[in-house]
KOLLOKE-591785 format. One line per 3 residues: number of its first residue (from 0); for each residue z, y, x of C-alpha. Coordinates in steps of 0.1 Angstrom, whole numbers, plus 5000, padded with zeros to 4 digits. Last residue first. Example, Ala and Ser with C-alpha at 12.3 -4.5 7.8 and 13.67 -1.06 7.14 Angstrom:
// KOLLOKE-591785
1	5071 4989 5137; 5078 4955 5123;
***
This chain:
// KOLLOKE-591785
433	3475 1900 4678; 3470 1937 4674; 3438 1948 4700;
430	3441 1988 4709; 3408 2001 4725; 3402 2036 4738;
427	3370 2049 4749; 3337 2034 4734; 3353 2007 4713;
424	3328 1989 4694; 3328 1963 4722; 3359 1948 4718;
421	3348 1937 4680; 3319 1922 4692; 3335 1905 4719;
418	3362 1892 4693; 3338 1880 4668; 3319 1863 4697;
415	3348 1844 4708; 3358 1835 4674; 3322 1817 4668;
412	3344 1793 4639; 3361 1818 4627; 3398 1825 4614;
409	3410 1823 4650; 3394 1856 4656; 3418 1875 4634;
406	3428 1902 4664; 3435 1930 4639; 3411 1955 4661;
403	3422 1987 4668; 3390 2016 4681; 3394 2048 4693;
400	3361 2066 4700; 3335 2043 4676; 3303 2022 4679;
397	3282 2010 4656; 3258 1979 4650; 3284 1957 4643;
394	3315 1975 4623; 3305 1957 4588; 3303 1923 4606;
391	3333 1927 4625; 3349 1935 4588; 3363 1977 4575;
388	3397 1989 4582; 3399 2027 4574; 3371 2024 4553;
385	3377 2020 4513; 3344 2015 4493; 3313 2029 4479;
382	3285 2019 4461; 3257 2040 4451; 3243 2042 4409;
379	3205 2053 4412; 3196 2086 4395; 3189 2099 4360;
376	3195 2140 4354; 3198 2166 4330; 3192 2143 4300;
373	3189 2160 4266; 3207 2143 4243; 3192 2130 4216;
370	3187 2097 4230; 3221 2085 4229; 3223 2054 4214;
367	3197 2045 4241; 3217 2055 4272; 3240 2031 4267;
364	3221 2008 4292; 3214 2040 4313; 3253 2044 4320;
361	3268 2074 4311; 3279 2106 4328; 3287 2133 4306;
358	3283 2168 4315; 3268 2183 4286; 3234 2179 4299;
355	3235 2142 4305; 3239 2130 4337; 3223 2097 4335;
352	3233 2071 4358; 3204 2039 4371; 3211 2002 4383;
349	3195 1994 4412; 3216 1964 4422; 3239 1957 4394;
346	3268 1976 4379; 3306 1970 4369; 3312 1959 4409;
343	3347 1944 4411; 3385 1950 4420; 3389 1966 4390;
340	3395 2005 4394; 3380 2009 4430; 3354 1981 4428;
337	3345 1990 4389; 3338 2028 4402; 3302 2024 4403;
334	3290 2057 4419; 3269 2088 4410; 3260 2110 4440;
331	3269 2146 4432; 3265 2162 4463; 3253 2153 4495;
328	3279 2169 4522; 3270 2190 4553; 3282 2185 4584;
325	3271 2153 4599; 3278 2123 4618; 3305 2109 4598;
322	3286 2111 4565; 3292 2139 4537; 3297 2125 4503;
319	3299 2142 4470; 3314 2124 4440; 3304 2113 4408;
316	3319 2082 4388; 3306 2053 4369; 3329 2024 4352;
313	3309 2034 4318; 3321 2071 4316; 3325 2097 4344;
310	3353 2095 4368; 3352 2128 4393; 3353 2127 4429;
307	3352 2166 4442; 3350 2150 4480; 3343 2119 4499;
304	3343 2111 4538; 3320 2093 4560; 3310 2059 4569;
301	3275 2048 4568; 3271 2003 4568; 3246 2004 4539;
298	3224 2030 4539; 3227 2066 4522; 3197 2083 4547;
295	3198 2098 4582; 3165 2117 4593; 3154 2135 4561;
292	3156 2173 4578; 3178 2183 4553; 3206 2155 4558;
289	3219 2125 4540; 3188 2117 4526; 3189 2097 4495;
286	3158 2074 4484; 3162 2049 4513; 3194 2035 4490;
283	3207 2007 4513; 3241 1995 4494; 3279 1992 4508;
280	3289 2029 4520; 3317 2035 4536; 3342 2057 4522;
277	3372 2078 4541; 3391 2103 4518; 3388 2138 4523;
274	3390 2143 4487; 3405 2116 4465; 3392 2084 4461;
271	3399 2065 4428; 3431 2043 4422; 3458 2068 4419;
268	3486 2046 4408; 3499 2039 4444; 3502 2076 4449;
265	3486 2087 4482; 3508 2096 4512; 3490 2092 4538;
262	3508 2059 4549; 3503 2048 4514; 3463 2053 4518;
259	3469 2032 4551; 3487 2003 4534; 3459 2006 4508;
256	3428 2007 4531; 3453 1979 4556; 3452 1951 4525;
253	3415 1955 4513; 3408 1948 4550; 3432 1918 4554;
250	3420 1905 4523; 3383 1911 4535; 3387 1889 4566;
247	3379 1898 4602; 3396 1932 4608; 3384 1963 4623;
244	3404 1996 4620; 3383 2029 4630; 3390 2063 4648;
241	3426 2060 4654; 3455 2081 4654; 3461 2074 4613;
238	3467 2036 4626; 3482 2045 4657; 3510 2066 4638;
235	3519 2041 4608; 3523 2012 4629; 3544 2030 4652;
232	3561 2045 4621; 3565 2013 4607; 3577 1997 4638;
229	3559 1977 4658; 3566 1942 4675; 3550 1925 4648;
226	3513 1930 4658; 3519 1922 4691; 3502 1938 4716;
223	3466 1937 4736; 3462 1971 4755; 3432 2000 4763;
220	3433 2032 4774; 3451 2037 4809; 3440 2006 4823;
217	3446 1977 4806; 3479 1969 4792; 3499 1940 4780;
214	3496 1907 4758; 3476 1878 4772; 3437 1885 4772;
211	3423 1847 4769; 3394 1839 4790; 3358 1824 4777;
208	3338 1841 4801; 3326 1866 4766; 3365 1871 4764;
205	3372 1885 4802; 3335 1906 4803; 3347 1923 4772;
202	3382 1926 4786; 3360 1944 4819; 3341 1964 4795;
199	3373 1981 4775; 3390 1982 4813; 3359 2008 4820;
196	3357 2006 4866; 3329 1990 4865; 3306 2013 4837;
193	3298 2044 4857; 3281 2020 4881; 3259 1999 4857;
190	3275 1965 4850; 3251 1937 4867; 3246 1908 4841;
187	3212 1923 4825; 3196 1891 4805; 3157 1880 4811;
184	3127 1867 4794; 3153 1856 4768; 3153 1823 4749;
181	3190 1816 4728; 3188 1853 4717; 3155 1847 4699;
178	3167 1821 4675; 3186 1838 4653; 3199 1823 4619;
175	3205 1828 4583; 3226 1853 4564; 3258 1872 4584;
172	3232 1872 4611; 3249 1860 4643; 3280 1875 4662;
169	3275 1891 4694; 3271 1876 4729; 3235 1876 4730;
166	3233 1908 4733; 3202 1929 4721; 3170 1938 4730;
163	3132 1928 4718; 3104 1940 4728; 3076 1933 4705;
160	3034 1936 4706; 3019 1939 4678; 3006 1910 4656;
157	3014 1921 4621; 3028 1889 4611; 3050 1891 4642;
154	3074 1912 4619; 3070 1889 4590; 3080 1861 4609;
151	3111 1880 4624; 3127 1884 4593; 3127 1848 4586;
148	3146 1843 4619; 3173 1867 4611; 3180 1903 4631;
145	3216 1909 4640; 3216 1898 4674; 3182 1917 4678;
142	3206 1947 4678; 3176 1969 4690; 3144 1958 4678;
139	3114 1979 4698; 3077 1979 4688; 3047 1986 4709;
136	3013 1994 4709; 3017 2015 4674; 2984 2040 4672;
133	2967 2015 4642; 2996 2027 4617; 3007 1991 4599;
130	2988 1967 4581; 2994 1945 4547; 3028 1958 4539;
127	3053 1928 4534; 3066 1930 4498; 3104 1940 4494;
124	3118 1928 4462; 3142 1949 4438; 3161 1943 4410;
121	3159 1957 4373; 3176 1942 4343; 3152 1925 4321;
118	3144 1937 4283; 3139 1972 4286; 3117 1988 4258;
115	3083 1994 4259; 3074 1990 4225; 3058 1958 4236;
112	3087 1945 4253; 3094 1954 4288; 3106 1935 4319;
109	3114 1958 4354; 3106 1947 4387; 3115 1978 4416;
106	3095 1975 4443; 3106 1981 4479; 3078 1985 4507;
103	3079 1965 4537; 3070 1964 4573; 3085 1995 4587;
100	3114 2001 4563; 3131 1967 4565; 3130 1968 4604;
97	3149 1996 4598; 3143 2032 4615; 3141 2051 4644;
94	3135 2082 4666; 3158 2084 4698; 3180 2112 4706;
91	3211 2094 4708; 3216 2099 4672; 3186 2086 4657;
88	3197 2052 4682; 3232 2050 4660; 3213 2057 4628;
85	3192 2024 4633; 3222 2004 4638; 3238 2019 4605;
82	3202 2015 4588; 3205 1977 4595; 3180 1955 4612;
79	3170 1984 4639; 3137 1999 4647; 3120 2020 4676;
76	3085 2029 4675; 3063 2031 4701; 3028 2043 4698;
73	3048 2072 4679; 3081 2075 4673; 3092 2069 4712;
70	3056 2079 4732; 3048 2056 4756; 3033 2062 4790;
67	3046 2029 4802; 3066 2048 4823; 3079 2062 4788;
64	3087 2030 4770; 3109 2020 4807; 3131 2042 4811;
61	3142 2046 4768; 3147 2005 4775; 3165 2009 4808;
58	3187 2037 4793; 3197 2015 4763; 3201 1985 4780;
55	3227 2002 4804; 3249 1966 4815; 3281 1984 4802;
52	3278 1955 4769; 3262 1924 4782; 3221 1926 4786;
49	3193 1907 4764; 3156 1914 4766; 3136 1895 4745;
46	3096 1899 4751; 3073 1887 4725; 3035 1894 4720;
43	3023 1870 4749; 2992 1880 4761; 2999 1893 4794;
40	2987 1920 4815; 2999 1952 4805; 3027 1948 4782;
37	3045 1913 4800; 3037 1933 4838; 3059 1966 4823;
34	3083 1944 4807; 3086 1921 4840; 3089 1955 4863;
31	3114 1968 4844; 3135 1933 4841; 3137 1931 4878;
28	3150 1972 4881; 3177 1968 4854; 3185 1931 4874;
25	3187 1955 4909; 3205 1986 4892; 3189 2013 4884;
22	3197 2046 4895; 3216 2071 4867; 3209 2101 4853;
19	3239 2122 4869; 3272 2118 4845; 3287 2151 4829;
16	3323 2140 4826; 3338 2135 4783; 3360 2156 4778;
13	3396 2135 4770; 3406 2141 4731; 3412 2103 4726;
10	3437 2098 4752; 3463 2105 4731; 3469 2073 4709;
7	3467 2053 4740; 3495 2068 4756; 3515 2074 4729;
4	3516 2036 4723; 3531 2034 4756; 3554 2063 4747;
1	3564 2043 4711; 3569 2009 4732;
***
């Protein structure tokens, strides 16, 4: 068992072969023709485009925006319904952003008295912008799995034209409900050439049918085994060997980030991150770029890792954070350390840490009996938490080297498409524990 694990475990330093761009295939070729007749000649303003993972929505979609004479970020612009998802697409080349970002702007509501004190907590509201640039012909939702029905009325709102892609395979909104995948124009079946032979896409393919995957391997880099039949240092080993741990349930994820911060050897008393550990981030703050050039920002769904994390006063904490992708860290981010300490959020949604100039970090709230101090800085409290095992729901919208899923598809009611979309975060290697 421990050389068949190896064999998994290893494969995740394989070069990746230079591919030649890619012919279409005879449904990629169909649904070009129908998106390019839909944006020329009809008057419909929808178009939902679905495709099975290793079908090459991607590549049709990028093929087809610039036959049309297109221009990605300009007359068409490219958005996602989380900024994880949106990320993803910035990263592959392609300009984007949330759905959120296009058609709303945030405002923060705040209630005063009339000496202009704080009476109200804040929170925000998104209001739907009343136009958008006149040059966009064409907008693009990738992950349209993901994107909710009320959502989508304010998109059309603005009456531009939509192409919509996603998999209708994958889980649902986490809140609400998605009508679009159940009507597509047309969905991709064929499996692009360089994709047939990927075991990862044929157990996709297997589950989606409706099949059970029994216990064994697949192909050289992917395998269904049972949970119990490994040792601890078996279990120990692929879990540090791999690039992400997905789970269904929050109690098993809270239980795997501690059994994996034991495996690493982190006291069990030491409660706060310490450096190099690996955060994901669990609130959209459009206000923090993660890099200088202001393409990725602090949204929910970012993994990375944390460094020089330092406790501060209130339940607060600073610590710098550099995300997955990138390089470079952002530095002192203030952070609500209730869920790392307590088990539970201290602070609410937009709630603001001063860094005082002697170094303290407060709360704004107690802010007041402190007002002569001189304030060095006030900025908006993140949230971070644990990510070596993060949900389905968390994980959707990304994709990842080495993945293992902790099969707990039973649990759900749409197990099937929890498992697909769990299978199909896996771009490499794939370990399922049942």
């Amino acid at each position: 068992m421990f050389a068949f694990l190896r064999g998994i475990c290893y494969n995740t330093g394989m070069k990746e072969e230079l591919a030649a761009v890619p012919v279409l295939t005879d449904d990629q070729s169909e649904a070009a023709e129908l998106i390019e007749e839909w944006f020329f000649h009809l008057n419909t303003q929808i178009f939902v485009l679905c495709g099975y993972a290793g079908t090459g929505k991607t590549f049709l979609v990028d093929y087809i925006v610039r036959k049309m004479g297109l221009v990605p970020g300009e007359s068409a612009v490219f958005v996602a319904p989380t900024g994880k998802a949106a990320s993803v697409l910035i990263r592959g080349g392609t300009p984007a952003s949330t759905v959120h970002s296009l058609i709303y702007t945030r405002e923060e509501d705040i209630e005063v008295d009339e000496n202009g004190e704080v009476i109200s907590e804040r929170f925000l509201r998104f209001v739907l912008k009343e136009s958008l640039p006149k040059d966009i012909r064409l907008i693009v939702v990738d992950e349209t799995s993901m994107v909710s029905d009320e959502l989508l009325k304010d998109l059309l709102s603005f009456g531009i034209k939509c192409l919509f892609c996603g998999d209708s395979a994958q889980l649902p909104p986490v809140n609400g409900s998605n009508s679009l995948m159940t009507m597509p124009v047309i969905t991709l079946k064929q499996i692009v050439r360089q994709e047939r032979d990927d075991p990862i896409i044929r157990m996709a393919e297997r589950v989606r049918a409706g099949e059970f995957l029994p216990y064994g391997r697949y192909g050289e880099n992917a395998a269904v085994i049972p949970k119990n039949s490994l040792s601890l240092e078996q279990r120990k080993k692929l879990f540090l060997e791999c690039d992400q741990i997905i789970v269904g349930t929050n109690s098993a994820r809270a239980r795997l980030n501690r059994e994996i911060r034991t495996h690493l050897g982190i006291a069990e008393g030491s409660l706060l991150p310490i450096d190099g550990e690996k955060l994901i981030c669990t609130l959209n703050d459009w206000a923090k770029p993660l890099d200088e050039e202001g393409n990725f920002h602090l949204v929910n769904g970012i993994i990375g890792k944390c460094y020089d994390v330092r406790e501060g006063e209130d339940g607060l904490g600073m610590l710098d954070f550099c995300a997955d992708f990138l390089t470079k860290p952002v530095k002192n981010l203030p952070f609500d350390a209730g869920i790392f300490t307590a088990g539970r959020y201290f602070h609410g949604y937009g709630a603001k840490a001063c860094l005082l100039a002697n170094g303290r970090l407060v709360h704004e709230d107690n802010f007041g009996a402190l007002r002569a101090a001189r304030v060095k800085r006030e900025d908006t409290v993140c949230r971070f938490e644990f990510a070596y095992a993060v949900t389905c729901h968390k994980a959707q919208g990304s994709e990842y080297g080495f993945v293992v899923v902790l099969d707990e598809s039973r649990l759900f009611s749409d197990g099937r498409q929890w498992l697909y979309t769990a299978i199909t975060r896996a771009k490499k290697n794939l370990v399922i524990l049942r």
